[in-house]
gemmi code that builds the backbone of each chain (N, CA, C; Angstrom):
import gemmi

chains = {
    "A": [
        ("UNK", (2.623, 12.093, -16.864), (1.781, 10.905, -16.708), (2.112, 10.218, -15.372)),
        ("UNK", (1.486, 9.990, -14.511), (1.216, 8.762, -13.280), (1.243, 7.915, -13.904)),
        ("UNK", (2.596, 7.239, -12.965), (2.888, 5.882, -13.042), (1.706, 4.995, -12.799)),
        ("UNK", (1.027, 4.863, -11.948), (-0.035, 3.967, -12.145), (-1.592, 5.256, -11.896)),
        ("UNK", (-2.763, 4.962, -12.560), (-3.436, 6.213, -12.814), (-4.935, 4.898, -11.927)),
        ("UNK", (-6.191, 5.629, -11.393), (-6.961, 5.352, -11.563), (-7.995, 6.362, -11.142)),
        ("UNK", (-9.436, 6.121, -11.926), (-10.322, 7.465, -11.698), (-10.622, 7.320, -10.152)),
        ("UNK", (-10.752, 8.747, -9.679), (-10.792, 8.946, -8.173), (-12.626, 8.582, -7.749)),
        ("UNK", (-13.253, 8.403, -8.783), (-14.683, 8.583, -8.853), (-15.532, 9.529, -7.511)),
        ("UNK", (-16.577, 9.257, -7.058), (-17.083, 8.176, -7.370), (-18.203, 7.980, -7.536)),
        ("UNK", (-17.431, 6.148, -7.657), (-18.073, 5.128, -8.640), (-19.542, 4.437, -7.825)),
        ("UNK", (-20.516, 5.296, -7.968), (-21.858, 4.355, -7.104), (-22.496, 3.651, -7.947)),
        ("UNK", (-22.612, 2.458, -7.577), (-23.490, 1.318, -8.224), (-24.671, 0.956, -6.851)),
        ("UNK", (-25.352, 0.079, -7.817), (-26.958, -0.504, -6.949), (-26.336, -1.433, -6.045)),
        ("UNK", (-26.745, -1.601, -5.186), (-26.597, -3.157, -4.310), (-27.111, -4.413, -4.942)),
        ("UNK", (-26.135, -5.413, -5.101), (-26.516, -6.387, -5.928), (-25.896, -6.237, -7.805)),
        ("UNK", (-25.429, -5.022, -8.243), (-24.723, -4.845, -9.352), (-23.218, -4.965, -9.279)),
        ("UNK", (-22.690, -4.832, -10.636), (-21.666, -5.402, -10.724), (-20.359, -4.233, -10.418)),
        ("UNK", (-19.345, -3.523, -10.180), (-18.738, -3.227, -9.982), (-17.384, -3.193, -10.603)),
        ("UNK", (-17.189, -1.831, -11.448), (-16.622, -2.574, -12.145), (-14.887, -1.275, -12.124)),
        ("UNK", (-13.671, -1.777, -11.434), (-12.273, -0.769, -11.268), (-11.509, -0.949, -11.885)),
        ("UNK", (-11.149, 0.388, -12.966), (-9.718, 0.040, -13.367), (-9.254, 0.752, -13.250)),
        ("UNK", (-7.571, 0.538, -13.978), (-5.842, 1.150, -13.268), (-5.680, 0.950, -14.358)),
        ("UNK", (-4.577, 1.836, -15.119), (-3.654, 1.797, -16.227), (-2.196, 2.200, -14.890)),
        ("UNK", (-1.055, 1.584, -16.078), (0.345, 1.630, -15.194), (1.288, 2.045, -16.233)),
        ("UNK", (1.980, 2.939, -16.328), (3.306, 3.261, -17.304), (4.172, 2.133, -17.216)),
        ("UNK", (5.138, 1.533, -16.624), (6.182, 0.811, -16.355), (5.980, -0.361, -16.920)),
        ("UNK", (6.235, -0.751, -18.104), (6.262, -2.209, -18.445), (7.002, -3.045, -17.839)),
        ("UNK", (8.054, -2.799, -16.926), (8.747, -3.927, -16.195), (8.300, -4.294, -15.327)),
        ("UNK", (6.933, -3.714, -15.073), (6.114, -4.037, -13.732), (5.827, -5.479, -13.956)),
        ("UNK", (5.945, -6.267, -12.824), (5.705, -7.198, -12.520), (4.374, -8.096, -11.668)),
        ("UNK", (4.015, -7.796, -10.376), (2.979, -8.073, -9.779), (1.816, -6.387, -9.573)),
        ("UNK", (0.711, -7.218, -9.261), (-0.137, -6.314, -9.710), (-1.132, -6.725, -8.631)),
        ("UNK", (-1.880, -5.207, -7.397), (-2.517, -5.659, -6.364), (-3.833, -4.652, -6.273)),
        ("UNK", (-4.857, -5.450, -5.423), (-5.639, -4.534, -5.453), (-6.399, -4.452, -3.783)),
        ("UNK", (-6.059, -3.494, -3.124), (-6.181, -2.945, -1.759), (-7.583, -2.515, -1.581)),
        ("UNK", (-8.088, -2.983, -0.136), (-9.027, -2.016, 0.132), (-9.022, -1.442, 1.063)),
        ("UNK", (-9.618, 0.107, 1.732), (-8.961, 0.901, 2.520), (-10.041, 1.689, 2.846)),
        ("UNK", (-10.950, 1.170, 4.097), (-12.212, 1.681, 4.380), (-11.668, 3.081, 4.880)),
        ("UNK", (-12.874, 4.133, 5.286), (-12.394, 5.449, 5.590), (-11.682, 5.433, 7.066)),
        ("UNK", (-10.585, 5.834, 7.501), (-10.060, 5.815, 9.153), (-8.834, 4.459, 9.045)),
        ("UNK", (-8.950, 3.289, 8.221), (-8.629, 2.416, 8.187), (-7.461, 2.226, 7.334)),
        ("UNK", (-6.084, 0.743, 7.416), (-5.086, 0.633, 6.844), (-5.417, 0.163, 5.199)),
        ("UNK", (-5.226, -0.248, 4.225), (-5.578, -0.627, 3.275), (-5.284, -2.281, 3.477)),
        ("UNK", (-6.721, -3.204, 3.038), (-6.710, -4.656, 2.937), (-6.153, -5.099, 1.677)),
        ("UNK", (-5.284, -6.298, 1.512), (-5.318, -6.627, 0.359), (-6.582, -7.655, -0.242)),
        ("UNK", (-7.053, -7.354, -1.384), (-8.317, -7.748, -2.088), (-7.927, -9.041, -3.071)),
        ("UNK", (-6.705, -8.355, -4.071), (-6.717, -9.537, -5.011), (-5.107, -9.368, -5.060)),
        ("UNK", (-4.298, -10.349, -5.896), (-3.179, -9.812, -6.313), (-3.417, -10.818, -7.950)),
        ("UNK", (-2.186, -10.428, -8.951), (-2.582, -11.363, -10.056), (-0.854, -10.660, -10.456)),
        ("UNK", (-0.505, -11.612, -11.616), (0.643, -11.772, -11.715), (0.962, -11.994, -13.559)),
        ("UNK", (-0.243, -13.010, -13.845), (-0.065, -13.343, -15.369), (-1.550, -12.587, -16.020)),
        ("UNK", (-1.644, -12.466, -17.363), (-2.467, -12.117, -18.126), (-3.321, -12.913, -17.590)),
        ("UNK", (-4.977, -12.436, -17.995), (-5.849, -13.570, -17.789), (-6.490, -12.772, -16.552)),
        ("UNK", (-7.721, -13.466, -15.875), (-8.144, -13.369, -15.076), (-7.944, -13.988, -13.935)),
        ("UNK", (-8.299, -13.387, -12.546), (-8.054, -14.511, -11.773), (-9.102, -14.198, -10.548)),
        ("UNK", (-10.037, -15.005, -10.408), (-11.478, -15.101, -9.616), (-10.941, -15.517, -8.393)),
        ("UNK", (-11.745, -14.728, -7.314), (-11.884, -15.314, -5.629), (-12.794, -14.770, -4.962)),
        ("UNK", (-13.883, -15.890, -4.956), (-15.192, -15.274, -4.312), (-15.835, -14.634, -5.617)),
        ("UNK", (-16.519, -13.049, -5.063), (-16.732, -12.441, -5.709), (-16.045, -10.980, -6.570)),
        ("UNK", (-14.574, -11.583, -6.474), (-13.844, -10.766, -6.971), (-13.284, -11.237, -7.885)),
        ("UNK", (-12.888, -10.628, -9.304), (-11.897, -10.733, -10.322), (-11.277, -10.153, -10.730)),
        ("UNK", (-9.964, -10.298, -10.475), (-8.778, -9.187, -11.577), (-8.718, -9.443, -12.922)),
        ("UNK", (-8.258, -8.389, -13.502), (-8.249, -8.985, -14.798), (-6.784, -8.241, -14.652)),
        ("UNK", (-6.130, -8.785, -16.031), (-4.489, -7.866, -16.078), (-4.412, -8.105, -17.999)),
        ("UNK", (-3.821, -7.506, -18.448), (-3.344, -7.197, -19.978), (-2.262, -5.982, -19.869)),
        ("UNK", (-0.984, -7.138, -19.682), (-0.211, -6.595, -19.673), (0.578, -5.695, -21.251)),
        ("UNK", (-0.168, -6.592, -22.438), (0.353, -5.715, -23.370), (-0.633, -4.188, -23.220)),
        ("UNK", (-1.600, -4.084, -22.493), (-2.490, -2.567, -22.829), (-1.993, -1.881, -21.504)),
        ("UNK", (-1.426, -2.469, -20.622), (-0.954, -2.260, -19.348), (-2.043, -1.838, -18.547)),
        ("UNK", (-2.649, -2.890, -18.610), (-4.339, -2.502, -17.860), (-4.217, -3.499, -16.623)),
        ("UNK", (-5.159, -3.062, -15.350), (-5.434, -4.241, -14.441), (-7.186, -3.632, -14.242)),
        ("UNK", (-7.873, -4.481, -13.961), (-9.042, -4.192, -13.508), (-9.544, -4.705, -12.581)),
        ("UNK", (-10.400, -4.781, -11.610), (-11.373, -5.491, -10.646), (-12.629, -5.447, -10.519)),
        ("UNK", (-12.809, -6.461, -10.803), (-14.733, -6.809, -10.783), (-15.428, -7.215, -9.089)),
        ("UNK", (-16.372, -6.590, -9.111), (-16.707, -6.847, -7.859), (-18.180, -7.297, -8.293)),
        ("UNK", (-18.527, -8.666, -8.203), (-20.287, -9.153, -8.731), (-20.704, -8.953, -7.204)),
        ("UNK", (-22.211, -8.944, -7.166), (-23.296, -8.624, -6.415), (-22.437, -7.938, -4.991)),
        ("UNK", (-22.275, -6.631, -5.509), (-21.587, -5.590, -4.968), (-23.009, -5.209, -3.610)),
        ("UNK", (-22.056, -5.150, -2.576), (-22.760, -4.753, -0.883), (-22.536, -3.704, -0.494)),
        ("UNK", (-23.076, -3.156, 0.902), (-22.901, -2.099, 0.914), (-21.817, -1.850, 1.876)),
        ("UNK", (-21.659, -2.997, 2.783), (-20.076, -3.292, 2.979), (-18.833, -3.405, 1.926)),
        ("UNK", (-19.350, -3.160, 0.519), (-18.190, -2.769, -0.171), (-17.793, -1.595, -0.160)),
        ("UNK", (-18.385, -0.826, 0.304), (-17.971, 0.585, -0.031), (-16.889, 0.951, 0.786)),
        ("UNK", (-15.939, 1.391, -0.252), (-14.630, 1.713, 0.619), (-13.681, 2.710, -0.649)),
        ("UNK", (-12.496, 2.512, -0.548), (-11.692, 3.433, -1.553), (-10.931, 1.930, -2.174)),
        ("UNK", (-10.761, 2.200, -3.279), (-9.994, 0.679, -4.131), (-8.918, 0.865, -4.518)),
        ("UNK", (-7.527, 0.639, -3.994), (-6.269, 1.021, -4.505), (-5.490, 0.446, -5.366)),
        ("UNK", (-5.152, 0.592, -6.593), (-4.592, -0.611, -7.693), (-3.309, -0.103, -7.123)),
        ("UNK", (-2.453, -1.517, -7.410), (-1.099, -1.199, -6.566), (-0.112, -1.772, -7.539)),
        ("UNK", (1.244, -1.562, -8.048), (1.999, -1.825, -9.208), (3.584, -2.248, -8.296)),
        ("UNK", (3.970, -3.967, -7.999), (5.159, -3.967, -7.591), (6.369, -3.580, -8.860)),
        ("UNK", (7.223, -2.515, -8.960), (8.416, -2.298, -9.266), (9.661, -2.822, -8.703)),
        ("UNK", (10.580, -4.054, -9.578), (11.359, -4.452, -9.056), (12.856, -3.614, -9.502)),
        ("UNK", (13.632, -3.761, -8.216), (14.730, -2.829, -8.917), (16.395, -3.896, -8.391)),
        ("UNK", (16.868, -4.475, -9.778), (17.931, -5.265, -9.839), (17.535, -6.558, -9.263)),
        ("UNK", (15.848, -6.968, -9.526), (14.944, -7.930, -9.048), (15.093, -8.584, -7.859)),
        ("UNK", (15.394, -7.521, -6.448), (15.651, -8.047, -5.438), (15.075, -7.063, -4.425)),
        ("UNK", (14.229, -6.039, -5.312), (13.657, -5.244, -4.057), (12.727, -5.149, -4.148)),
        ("UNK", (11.521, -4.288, -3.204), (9.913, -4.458, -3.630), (9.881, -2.583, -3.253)),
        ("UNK", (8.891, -2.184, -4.352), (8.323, -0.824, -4.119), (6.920, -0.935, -4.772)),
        ("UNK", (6.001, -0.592, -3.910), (5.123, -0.719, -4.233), (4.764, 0.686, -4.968)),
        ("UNK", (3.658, 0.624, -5.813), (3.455, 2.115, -6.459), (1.742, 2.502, -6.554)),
        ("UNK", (1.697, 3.170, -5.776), (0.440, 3.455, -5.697), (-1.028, 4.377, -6.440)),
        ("UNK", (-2.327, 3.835, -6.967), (-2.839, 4.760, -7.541), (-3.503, 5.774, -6.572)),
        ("UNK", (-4.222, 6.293, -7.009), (-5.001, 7.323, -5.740), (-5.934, 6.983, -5.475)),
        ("UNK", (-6.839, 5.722, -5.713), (-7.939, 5.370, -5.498), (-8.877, 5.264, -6.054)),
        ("UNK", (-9.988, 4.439, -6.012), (-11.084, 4.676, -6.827), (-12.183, 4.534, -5.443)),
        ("UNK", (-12.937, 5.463, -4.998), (-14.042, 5.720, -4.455), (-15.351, 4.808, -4.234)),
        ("UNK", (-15.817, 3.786, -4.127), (-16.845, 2.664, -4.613), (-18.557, 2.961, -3.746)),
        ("UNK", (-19.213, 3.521, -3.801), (-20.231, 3.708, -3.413), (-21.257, 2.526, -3.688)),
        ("UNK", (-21.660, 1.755, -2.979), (-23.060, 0.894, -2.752), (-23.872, 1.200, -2.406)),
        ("UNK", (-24.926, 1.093, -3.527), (-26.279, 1.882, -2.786), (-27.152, 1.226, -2.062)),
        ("UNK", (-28.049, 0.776, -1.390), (-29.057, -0.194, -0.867), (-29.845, 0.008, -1.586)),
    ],
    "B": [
        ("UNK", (-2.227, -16.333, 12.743), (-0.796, -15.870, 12.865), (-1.471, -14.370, 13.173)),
        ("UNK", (-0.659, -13.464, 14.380), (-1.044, -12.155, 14.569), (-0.146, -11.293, 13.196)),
        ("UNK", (-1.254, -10.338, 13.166), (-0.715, -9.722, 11.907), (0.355, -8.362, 12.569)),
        ("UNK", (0.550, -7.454, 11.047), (1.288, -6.690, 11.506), (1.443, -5.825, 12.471)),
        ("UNK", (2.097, -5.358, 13.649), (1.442, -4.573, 14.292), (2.455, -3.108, 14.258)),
        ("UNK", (1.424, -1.571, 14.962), (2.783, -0.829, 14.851), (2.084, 0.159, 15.821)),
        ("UNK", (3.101, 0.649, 16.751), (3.163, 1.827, 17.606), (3.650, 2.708, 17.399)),
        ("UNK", (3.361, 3.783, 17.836), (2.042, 3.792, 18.831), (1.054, 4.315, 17.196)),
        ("UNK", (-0.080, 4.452, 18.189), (-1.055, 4.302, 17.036), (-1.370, 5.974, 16.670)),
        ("UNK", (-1.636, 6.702, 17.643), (-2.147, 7.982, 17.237), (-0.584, 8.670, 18.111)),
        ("UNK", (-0.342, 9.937, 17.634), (1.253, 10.530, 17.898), (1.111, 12.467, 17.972)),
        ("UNK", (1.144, 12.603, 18.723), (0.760, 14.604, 18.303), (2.435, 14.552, 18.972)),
        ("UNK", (2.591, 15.852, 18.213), (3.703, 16.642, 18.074), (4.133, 17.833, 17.459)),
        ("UNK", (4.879, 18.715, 17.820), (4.971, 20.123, 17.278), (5.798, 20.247, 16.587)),
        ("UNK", (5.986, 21.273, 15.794), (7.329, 21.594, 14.946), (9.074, 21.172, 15.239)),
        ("UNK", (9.420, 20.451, 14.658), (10.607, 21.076, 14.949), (11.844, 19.942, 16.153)),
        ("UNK", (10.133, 18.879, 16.772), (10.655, 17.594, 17.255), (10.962, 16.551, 16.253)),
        ("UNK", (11.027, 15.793, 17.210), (11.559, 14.532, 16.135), (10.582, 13.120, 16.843)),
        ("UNK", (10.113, 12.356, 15.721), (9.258, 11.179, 16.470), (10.115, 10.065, 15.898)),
        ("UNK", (9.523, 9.028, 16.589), (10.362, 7.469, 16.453), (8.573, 6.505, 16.053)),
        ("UNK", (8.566, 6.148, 15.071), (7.422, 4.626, 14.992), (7.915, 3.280, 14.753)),
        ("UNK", (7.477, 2.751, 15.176), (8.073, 1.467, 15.557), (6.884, 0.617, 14.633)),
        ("UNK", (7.306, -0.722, 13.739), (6.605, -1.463, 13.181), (7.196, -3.303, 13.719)),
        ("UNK", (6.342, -4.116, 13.998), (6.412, -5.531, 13.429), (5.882, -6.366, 12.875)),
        ("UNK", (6.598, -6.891, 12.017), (6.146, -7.719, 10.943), (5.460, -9.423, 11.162)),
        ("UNK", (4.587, -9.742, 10.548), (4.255, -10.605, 10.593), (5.084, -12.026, 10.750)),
        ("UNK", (4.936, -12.703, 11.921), (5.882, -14.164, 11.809), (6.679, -14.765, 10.480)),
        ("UNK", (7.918, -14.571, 10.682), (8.392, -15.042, 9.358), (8.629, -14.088, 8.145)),
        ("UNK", (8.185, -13.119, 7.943), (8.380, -11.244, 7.079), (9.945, -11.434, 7.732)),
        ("UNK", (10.064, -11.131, 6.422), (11.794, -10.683, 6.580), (11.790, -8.777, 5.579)),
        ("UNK", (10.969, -8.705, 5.223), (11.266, -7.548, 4.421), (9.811, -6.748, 5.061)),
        ("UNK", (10.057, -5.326, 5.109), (9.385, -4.031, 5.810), (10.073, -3.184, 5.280)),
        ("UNK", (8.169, -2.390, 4.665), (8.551, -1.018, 3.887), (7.432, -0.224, 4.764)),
        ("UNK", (8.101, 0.552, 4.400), (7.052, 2.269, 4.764), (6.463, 3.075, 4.196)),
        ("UNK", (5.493, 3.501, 4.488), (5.009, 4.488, 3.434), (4.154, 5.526, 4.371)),
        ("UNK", (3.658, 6.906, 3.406), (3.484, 7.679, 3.712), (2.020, 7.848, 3.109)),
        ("UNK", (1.060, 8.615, 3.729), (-0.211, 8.785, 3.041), (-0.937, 9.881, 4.060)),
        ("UNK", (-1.157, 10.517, 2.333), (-1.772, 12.191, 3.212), (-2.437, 11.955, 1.812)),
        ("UNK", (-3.772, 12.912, 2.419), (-5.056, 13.074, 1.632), (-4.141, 13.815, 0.139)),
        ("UNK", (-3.101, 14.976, 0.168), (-2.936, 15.413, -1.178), (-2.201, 14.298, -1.631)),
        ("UNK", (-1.418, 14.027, -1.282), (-0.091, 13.294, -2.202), (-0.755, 11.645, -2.382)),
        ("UNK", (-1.311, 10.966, -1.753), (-2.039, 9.316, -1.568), (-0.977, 8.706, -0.925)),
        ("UNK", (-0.580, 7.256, -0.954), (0.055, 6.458, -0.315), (1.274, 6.371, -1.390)),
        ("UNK", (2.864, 7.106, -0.610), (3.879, 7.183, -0.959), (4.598, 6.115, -0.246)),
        ("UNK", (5.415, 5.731, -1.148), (6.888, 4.777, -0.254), (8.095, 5.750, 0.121)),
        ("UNK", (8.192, 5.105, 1.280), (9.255, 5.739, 1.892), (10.835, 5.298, 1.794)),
        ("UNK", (10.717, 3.827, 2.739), (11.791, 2.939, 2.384), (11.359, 1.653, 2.591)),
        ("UNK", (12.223, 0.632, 2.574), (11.976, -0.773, 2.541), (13.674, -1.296, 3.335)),
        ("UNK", (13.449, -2.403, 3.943), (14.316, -2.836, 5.095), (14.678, -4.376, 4.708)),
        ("UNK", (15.405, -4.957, 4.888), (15.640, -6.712, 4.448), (16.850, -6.868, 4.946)),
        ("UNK", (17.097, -7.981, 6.209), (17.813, -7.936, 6.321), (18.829, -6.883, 6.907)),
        ("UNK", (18.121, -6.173, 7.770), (18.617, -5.210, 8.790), (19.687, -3.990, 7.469)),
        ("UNK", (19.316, -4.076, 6.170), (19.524, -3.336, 5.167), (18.648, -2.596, 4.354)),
        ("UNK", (18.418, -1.125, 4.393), (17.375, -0.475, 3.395), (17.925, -0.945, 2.336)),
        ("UNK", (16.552, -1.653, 1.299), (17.413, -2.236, 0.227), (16.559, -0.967, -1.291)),
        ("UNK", (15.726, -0.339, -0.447), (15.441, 1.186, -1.856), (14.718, 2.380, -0.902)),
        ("UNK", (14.557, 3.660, -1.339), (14.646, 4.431, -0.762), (13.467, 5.410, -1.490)),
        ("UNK", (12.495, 5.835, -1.232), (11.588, 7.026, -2.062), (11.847, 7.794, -1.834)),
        ("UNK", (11.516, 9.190, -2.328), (11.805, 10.610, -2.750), (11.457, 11.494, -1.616)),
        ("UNK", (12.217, 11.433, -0.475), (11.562, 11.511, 0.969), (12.667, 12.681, 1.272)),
        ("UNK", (13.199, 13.476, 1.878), (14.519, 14.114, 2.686), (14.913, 13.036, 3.276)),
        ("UNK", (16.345, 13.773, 3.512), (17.125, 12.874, 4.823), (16.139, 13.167, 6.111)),
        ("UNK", (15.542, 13.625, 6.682), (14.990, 13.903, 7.963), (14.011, 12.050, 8.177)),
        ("UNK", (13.821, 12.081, 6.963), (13.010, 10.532, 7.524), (13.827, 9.088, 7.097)),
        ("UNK", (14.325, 8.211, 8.045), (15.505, 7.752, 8.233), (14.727, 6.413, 8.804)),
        ("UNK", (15.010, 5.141, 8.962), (14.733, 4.279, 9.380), (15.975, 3.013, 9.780)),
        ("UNK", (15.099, 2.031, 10.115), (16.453, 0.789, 10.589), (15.313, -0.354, 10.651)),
        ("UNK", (16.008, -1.354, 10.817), (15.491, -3.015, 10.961), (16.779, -3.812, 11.922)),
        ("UNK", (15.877, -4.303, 12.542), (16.517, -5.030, 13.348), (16.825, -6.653, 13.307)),
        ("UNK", (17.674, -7.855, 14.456), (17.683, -8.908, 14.062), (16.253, -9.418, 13.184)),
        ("UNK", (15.755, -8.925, 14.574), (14.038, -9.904, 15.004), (13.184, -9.242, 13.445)),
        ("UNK", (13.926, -8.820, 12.439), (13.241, -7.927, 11.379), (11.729, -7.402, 11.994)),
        ("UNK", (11.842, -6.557, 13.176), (11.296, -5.276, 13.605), (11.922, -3.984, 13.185)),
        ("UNK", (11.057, -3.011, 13.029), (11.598, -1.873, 12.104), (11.301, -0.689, 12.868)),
        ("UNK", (11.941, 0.296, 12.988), (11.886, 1.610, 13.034), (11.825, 2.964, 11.937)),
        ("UNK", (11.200, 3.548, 12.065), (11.420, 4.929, 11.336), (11.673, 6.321, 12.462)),
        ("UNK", (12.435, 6.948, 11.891), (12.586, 8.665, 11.867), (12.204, 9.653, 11.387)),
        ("UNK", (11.470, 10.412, 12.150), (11.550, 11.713, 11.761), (12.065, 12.911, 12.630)),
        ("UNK", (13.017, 13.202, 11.790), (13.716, 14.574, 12.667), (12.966, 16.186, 12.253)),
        ("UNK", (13.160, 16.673, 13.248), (12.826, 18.057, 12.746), (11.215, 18.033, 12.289)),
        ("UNK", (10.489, 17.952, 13.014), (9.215, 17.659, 12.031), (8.371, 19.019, 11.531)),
        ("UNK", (7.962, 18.763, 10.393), (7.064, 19.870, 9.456), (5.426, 20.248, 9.674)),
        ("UNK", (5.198, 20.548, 9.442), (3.597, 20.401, 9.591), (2.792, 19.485, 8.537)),
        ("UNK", (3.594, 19.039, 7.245), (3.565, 18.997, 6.245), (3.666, 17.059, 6.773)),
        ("UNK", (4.511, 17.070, 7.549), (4.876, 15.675, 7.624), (3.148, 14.974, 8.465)),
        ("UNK", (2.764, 15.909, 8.912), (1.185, 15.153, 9.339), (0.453, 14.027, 8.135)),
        ("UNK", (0.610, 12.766, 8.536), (0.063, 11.939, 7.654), (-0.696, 10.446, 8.583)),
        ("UNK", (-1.153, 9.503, 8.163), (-0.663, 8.499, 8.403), (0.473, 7.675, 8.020)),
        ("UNK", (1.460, 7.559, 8.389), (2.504, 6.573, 8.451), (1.830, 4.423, 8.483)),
        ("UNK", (1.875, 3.600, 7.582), (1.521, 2.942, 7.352), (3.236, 1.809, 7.031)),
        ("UNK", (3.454, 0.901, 7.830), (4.242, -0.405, 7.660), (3.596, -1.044, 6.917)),
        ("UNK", (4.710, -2.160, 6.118), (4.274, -3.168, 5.339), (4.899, -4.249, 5.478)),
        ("UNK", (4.681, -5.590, 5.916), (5.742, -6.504, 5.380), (5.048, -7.863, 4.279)),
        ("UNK", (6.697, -8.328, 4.167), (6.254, -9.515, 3.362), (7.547, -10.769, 3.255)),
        ("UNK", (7.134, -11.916, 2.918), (7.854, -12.910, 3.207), (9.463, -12.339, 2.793)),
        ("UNK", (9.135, -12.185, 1.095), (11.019, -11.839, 0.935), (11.620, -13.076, 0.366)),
        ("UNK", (10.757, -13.779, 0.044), (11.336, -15.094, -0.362), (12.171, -15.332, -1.720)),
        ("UNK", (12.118, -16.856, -2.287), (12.805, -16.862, -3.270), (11.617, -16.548, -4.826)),
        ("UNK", (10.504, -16.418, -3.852), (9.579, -16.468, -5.135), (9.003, -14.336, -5.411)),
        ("UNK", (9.881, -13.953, -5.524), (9.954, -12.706, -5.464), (8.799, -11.859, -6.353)),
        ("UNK", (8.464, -12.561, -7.386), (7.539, -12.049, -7.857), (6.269, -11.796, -7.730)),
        ("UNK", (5.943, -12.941, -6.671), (5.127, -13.254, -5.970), (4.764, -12.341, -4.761)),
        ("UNK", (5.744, -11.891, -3.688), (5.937, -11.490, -3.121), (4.585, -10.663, -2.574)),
        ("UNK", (4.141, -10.286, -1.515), (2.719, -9.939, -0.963), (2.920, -9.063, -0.092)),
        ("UNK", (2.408, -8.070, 0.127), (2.748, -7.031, 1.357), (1.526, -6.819, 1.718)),
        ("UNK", (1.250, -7.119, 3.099), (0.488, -7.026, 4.159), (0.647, -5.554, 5.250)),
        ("UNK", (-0.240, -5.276, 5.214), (-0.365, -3.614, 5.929), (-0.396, -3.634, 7.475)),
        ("UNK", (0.035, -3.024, 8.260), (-0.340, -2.429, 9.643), (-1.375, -1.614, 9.636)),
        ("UNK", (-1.691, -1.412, 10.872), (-3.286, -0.400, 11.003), (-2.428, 1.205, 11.111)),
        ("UNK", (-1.018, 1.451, 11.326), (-1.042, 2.948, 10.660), (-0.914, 3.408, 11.722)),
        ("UNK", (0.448, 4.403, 12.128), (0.432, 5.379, 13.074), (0.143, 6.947, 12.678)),
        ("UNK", (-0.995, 7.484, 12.985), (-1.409, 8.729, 13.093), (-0.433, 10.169, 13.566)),
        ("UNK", (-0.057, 10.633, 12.679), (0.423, 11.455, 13.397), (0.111, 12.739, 13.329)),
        ("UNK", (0.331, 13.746, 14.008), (-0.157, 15.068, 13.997), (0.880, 15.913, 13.915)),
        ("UNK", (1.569, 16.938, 13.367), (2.170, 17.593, 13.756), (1.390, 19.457, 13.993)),
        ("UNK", (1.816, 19.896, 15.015), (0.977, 21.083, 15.132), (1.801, 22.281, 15.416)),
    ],
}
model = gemmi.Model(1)
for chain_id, residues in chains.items():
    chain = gemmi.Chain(chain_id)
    for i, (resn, *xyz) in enumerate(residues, 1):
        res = gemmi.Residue()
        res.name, res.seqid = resn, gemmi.SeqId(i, " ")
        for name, pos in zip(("N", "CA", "C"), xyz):
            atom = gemmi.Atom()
            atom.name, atom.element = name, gemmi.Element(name[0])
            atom.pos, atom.b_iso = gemmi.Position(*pos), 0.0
            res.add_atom(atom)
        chain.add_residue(res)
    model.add_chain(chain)
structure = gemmi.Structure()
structure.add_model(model)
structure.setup_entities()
């Protein structure tokens, strides 16, 4: 099993629909929880980060996290075609809570159609 | 605030040399990690730096080796290079603070490298 998993898709939606990414993560000691974007040629942006259960909105983005199902997700409403990029759910692992490793999924693919 | 930056940007090289990339961190980043990303494997960690100390290490050989400096500017190594080692190379930093959980890592645009 991958430590943190997400489908490689892809995922094409309409322009103007909703968008919808998720990540499952093995590691329950995981702590922070991120979500990158990483056009083709390009470094990966950070999109959202979230930390507690619950959702957490900016703009037109929302994470969601449930940490008892060990889920994170990201909503993307009235999805553009400047969204299209690769979506990386990202899992900080702390080790003797003084170091940072980030853990990476493989992407999820996001196609916008016009 | 200028963001992360890292040299050189694109890198060709043959078997068997050894390259040096150089990263700096955003004003105030005290902590810089590295990572690795090739189309098979995705974006791997390499190491992480704090305090002119690697403070964890990923599943890398000894051939790829790094350092941090006062100014928490960072270096990496690669000795002996593979063909295999062709990736983008990607820096990260982040504050490092007391709010650790929190903690945010901000990307560089990625040195290219080739090995041939």
């Amino acid at each position: 099993q991958k430590e943190v998993e997400q489908n490689s898709g892809p995922l094409s939606v309409p322009e103007g629909a909703i968008a919808s990414l998720n990540c499952t993560y093995s590691d329950r000691g995981s702590q922070s929880f991120f979500w990158y974007r990483q056009y083709s040629g390009k470094s990966p942006e950070l999109i959202m980060s979230i930390y507690s259960n619950g959702d957490k909105e900016d703009g037109r983005f929302t994470a969601q996290l449930n940490k008892a199902s060990q889920y994170v997700s990201l909503l993307i409403r009235d999805s553009q075609p400047s969204d299209s990029a690769t979506y990386l759910c990202a899992v900080n692992r702390r080790y003797g809570g003084a170091t940072n490793k980030l853990i990476f999924g493989t992407g999820t693919l996001l196609a916008v159609q016009p | 605030k200028a963001g992360v930056t890292q040299t050189p940007r694109y890198l060709i090289k043959t078997r068997g040399q050894q390259v040096t990339l150089s990263c700096s961190p955003i004003s105030g980043h005290r902590s810089v990690s590295w990572y690795q990303q090739t189309p098979g494997q995705g974006l791997q960690f390499l190491f992480e730096y704090f305090s002119e100390t690697q403070r964890n290490k990923g599943n890398f050989p000894g051939r790829f080796s790094g350092r941090q400096f006062s100014n928490s500017r960072s270096e990496m190594n690669v000795s002996t290079l593979e063909l295999g080692d062709s990736a983008l190379y990607l820096c990260a930093s982040s504050i490092a603070g007391t709010q650790l959980n929190t903690d945010t890592q901000y990307f560089g645009p990625g040195t290219r490298l080739t090995v041939l």
